[in-house]
matplotlib code that plots the C-alpha trace (Angstrom):
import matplotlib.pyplot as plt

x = [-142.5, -139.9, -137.6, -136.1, -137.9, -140.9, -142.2, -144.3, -145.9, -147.8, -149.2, -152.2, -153.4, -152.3, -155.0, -157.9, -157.5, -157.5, -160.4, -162.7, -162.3, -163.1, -166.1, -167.1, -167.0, -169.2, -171.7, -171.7, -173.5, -176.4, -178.8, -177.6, -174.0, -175.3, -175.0, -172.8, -169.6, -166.6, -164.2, -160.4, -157.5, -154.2, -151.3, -148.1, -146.4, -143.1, -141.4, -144.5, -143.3, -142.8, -140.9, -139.2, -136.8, -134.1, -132.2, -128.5, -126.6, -123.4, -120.5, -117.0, -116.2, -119.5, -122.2, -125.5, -129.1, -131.4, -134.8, -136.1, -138.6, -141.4, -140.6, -136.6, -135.0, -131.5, -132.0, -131.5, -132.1, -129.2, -130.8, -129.2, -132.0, -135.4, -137.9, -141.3, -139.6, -139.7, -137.1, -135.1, -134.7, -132.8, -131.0, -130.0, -129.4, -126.1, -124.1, -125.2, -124.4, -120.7, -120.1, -121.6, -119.0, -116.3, -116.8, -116.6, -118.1, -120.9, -121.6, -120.5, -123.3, -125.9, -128.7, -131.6, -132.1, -135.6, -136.1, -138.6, -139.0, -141.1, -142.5, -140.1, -137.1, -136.8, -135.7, -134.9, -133.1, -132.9, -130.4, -131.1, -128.1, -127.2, -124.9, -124.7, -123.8, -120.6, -119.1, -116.9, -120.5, -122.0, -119.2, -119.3, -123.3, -123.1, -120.7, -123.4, -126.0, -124.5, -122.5, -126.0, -128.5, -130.4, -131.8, -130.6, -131.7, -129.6, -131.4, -130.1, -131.4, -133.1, -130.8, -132.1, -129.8, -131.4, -129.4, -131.0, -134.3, -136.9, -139.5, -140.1, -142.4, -144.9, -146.5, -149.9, -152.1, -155.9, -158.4, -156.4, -155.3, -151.9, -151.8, -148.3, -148.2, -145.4, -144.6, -142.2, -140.0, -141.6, -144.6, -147.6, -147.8, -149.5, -146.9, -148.1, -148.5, -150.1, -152.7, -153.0, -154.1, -156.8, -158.1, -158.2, -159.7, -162.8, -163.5, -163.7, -165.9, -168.2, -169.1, -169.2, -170.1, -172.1, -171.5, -175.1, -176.5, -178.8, -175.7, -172.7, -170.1, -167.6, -166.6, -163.3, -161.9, -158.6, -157.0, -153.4, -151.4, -154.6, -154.3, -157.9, -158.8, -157.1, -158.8, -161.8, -162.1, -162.9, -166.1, -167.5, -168.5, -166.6, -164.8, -164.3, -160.9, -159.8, -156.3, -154.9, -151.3, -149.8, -147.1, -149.8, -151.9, -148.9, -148.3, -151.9, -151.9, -148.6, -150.1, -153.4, -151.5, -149.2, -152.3, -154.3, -157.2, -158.8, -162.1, -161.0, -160.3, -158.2, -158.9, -156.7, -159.2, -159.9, -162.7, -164.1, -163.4, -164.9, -168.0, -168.4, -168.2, -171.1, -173.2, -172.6, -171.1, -168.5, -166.5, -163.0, -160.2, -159.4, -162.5, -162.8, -162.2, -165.0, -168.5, -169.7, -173.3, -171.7, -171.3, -174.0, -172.6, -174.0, -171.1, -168.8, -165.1, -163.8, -160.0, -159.5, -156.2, -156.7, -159.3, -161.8, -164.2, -165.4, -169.1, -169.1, -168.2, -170.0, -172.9, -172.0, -171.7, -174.9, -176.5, -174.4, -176.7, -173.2, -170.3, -166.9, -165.3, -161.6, -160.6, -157.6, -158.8, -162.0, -162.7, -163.0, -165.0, -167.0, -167.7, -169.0, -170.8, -173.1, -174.4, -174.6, -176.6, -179.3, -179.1, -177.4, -177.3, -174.1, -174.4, -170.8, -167.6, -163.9, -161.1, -157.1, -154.1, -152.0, -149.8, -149.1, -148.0, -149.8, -152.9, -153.1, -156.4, -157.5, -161.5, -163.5, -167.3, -169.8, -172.9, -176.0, -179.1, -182.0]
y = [-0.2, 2.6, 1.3, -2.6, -3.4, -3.5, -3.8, -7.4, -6.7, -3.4, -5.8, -6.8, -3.5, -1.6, -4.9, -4.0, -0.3, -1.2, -3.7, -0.8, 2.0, -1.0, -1.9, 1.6, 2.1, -0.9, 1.2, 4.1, 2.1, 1.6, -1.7, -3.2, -3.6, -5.5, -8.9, -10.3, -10.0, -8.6, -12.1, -11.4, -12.6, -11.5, -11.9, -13.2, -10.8, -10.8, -12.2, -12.2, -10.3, -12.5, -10.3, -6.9, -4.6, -2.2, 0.7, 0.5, 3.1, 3.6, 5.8, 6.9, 3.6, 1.0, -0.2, -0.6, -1.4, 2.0, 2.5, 5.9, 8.3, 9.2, 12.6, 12.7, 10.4, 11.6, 10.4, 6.3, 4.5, 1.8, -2.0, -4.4, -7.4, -6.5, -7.8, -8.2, -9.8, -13.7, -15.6, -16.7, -12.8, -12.1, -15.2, -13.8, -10.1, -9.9, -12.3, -11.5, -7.4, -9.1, -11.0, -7.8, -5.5, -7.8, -7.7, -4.7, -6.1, -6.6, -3.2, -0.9, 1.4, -0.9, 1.0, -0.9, -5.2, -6.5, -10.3, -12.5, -15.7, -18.8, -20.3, -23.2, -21.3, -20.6, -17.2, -14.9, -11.7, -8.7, -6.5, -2.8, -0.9, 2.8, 1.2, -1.6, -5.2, -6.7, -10.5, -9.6, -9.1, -12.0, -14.2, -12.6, -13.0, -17.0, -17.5, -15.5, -17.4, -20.7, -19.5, -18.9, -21.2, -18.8, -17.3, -13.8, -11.7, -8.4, -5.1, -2.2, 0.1, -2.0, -4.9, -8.0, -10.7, -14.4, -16.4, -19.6, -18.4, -15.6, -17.0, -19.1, -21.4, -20.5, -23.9, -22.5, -25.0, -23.8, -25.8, -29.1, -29.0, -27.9, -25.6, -24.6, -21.3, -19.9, -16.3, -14.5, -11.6, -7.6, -9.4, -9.0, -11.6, -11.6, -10.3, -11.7, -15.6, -16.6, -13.9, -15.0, -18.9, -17.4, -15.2, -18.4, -20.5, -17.7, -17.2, -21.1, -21.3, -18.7, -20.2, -24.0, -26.5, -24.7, -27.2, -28.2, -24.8, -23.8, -21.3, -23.4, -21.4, -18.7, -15.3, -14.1, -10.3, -9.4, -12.8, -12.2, -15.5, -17.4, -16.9, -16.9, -18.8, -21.9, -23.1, -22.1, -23.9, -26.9, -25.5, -24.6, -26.4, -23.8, -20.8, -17.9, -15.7, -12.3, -10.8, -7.9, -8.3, -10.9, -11.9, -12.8, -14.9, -16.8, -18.1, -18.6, -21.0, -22.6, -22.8, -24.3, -26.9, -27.4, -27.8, -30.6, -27.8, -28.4, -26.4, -23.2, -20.8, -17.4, -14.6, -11.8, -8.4, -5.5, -5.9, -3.1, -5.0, -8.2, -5.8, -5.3, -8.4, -9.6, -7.1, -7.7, -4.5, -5.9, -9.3, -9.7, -11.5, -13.1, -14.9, -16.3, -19.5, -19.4, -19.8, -17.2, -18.6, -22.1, -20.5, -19.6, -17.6, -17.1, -15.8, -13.1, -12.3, -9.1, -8.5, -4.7, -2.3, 0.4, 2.6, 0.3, -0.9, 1.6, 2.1, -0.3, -3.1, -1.9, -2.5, -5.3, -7.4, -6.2, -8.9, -11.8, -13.9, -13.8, -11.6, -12.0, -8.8, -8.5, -4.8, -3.5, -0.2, 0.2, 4.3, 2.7, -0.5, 1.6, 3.6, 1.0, -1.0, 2.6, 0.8, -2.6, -2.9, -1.3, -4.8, -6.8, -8.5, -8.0, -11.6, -12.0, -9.3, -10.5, -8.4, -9.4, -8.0, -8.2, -5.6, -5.2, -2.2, -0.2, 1.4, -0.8, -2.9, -5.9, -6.9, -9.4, -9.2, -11.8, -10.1, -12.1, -10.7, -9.0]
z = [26.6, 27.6, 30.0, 30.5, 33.5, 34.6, 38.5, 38.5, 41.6, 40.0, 37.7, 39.3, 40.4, 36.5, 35.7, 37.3, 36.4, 33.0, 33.5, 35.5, 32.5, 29.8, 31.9, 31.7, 28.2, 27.9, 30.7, 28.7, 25.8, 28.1, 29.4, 25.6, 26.5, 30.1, 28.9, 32.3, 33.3, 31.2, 30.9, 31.7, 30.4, 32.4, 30.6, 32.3, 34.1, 32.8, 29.2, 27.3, 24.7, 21.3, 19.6, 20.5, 18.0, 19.6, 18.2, 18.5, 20.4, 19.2, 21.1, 20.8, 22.8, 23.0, 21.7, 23.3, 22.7, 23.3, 23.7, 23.9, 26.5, 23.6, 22.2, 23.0, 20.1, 21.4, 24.7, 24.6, 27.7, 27.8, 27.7, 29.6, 29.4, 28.4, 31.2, 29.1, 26.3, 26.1, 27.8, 24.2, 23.2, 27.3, 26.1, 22.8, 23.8, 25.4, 23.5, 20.0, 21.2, 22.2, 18.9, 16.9, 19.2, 18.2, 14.2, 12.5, 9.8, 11.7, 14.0, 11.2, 10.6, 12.5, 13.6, 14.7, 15.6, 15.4, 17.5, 16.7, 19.0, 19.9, 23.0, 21.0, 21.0, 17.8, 16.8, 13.4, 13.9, 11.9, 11.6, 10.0, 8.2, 7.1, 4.5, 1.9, 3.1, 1.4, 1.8, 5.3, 6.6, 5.5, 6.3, 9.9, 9.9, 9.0, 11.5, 14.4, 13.5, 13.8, 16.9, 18.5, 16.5, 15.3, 11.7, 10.7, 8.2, 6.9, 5.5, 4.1, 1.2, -1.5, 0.1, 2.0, 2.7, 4.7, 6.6, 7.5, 6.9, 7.6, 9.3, 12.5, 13.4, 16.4, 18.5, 20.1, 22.5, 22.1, 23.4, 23.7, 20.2, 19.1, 15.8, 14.3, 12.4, 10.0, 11.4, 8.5, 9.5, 8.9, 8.8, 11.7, 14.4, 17.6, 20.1, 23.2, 22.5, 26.0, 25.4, 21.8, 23.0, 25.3, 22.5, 20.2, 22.8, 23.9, 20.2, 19.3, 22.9, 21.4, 17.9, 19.0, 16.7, 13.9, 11.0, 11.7, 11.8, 8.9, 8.1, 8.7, 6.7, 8.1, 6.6, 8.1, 7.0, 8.1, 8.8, 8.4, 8.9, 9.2, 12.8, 14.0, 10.9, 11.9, 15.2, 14.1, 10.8, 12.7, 13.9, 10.9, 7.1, 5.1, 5.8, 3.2, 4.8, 3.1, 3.4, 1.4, 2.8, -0.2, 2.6, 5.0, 2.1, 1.5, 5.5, 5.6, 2.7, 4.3, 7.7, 6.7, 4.9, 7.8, 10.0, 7.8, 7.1, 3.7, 4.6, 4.2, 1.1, 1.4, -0.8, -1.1, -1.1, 1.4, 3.6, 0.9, -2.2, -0.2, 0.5, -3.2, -4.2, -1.9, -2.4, -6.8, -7.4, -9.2, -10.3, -8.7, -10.9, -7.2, -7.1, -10.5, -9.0, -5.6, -6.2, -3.4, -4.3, -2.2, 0.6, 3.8, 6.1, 9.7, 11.4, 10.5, 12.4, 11.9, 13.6, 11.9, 12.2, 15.0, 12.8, 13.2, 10.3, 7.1, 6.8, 3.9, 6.1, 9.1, 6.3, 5.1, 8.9, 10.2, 7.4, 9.6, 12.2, 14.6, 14.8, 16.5, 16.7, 17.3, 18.4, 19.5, 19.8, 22.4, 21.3, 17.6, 18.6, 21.0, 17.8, 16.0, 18.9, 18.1, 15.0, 15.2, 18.3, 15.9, 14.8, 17.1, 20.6, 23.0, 24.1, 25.3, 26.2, 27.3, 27.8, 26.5, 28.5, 24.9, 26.4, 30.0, 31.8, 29.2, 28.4, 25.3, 25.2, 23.5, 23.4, 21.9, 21.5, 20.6, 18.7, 17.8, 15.2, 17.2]

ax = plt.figure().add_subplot(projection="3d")
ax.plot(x, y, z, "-o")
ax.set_aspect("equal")
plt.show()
């Protein structure tokens, strides 16, 4: 988003637009990709945003939070409330900006606030510095976030200061069970946590109950916080999950244990190194402990960054009886939808509205072995 507010009666119309050019990137695969209707998942209009960051604006005489037109850095757009964000950060904005405009210590060389919030309430904020933090600001900083009940964290050069904490604790509702996940400051988290329950929910619809399958075990690449890994552990015997991200391993762990779920086992590898080590190309340190011989896998989920998966993994899944594929990029998954339906089944499509008001698309397929 580049501007505060956003018109909620475009919504549904930006919706079906977006919906129409998905649908016709799934035409332009041919008969394969006609496997029923694409399933929707609108996003609520306004303050769905999680977590928002802002760059501060400073002039002769104020102090403002700026976002930007792309391309023209020196041209801020003054923020008053931020309409897409969740209700917690409009509640926040204002008077943390008066309590940071009141405290030198506090707007001295401040450049940049990053807001992470709950559906809870809960809510760390960071603040980014062009100088080193000293005692005045800390003393100002403890004072802010007891003031306003919130966790703040301070960053400058090689210079991190916590206040509080720096992480939050998210409460998501999938399926009729509640799950609570650790979400830690810099690190990735679903921004859109409606969206993110419905994503949950369609991929625990599309698996079942497969414990009694004559695969029952789950392979997971790219699970982050254990978001995806969570809810589904319940449908399966065993689940095998690989993050490379040491910051995401450690909230998974936390998060399983915070959730009761003893079935699952995280590995930190690539998808690549994970490749390799099925496929006996080499022994990983990692998994000295995991006898991958234990485990059969019938299903594979793949949730990949915006480039999509390497050829090794595109490999590598095609073995898998089902795959759940997680894109956030449809040219990429398009891309690779080219090679797997040499192997594969579209049996089931759905479209996430992560991020309204944009061209931003989320998709999840369900694949099945031909």
């Amino acid at each position: 988003m580049a501007l505060e507010t956003v018109v909620v009666e475009h919504y549904p119309q930006q919706l079906a637009d977006k919906t129409a050019k998905l649908k016709q990137r799934f035409a332009d695969l041919g008969d394969w990709a006609d496997s029923g209707d694409l399933a929707v998942f609108e996003s609520a209009p306004e303050h769905y945003r999680m977590r928002a960051e802002f760059r501060l604006w400073h002039t002769d005489d104020d102090l403002f939070y700026a976002m930007f037109p792309k391309g023209q850095k020196f041209n801020p757009i003054r923020i008053e409330q931020f309409q897409p964000g969740s209700a917690r950060i409009n509640e926040l904005m204002q008077p943390l900006l008066a309590s940071i405009k009141a405290e030198p210590a506090l707007s001295s060389r401040l450049f940049q606030m990053d807001f992470l919030t709950s559906q809870t309430g809960e809510a760390v904020v960071s603040m980014l510095y062009h100088r080193q933090l000293d005692e005045a600001w800390e003393i100002a900083a403890n004072k802010l976030a007891t003031d306003l009940n919130i966790k703040l964290m301070g960053r400058a050069r090689k210079q991190k200061i916590v206040i509080g904490g720096d992480s939050i604790m998210e409460t998501l509702q999938v399926a009729g069970q509640t799950y609570r996940y650790q979400q830690v400051e810099n690190a990735f988290t679903q921004p859109n946590a409606g969206i993110n329950e419905h994503m949950l929910a369609w991929a625990c619809a599309q698996v079942g109950d497969s414990k009694d399958s004559e695969k029952p075990d789950l392979l997971e690449l790219y699970c982050g916080n254990g978001n995806f890994t969570i809810p589904l552990a319940a449908n399966f015997r065993k689940v095998m999950a690989t993050e490379i991200a040491k910051s995401s391993v450690h909230s998974a762990q936390f998060n399983l244990h915070t959730n009761g779920i003893d079935n699952v086992v995280i590995a930190r590898l690539s998808s690549e190194d994970m490749t390799e080590a099925l496929n006996g190309v080499r022994e990983f340190r990692r998994l000295k402990d995991i006898n991958l011989a234990q485990y059969q896998f019938g299903t594979v989920l793949v949730d990949p960054p915006r480039a999509g998966l390497d050829q090794g993994t595109l490999d590598l899944i095609q073995r898998f009886d089902r795959i759940i594929y997680i894109s956030c990029n449809p040219e990429t998954l398009m891309d690779n939808l080219q090679q797997l339906k040499q192997t594969h089944q579209l049996q089931a499509k759905a479209m996430f509205d992560q991020f309204p008001y944009t061209d931003h698309v989320e998709t999840g397929v369900l694949l099945t072995r031909i």
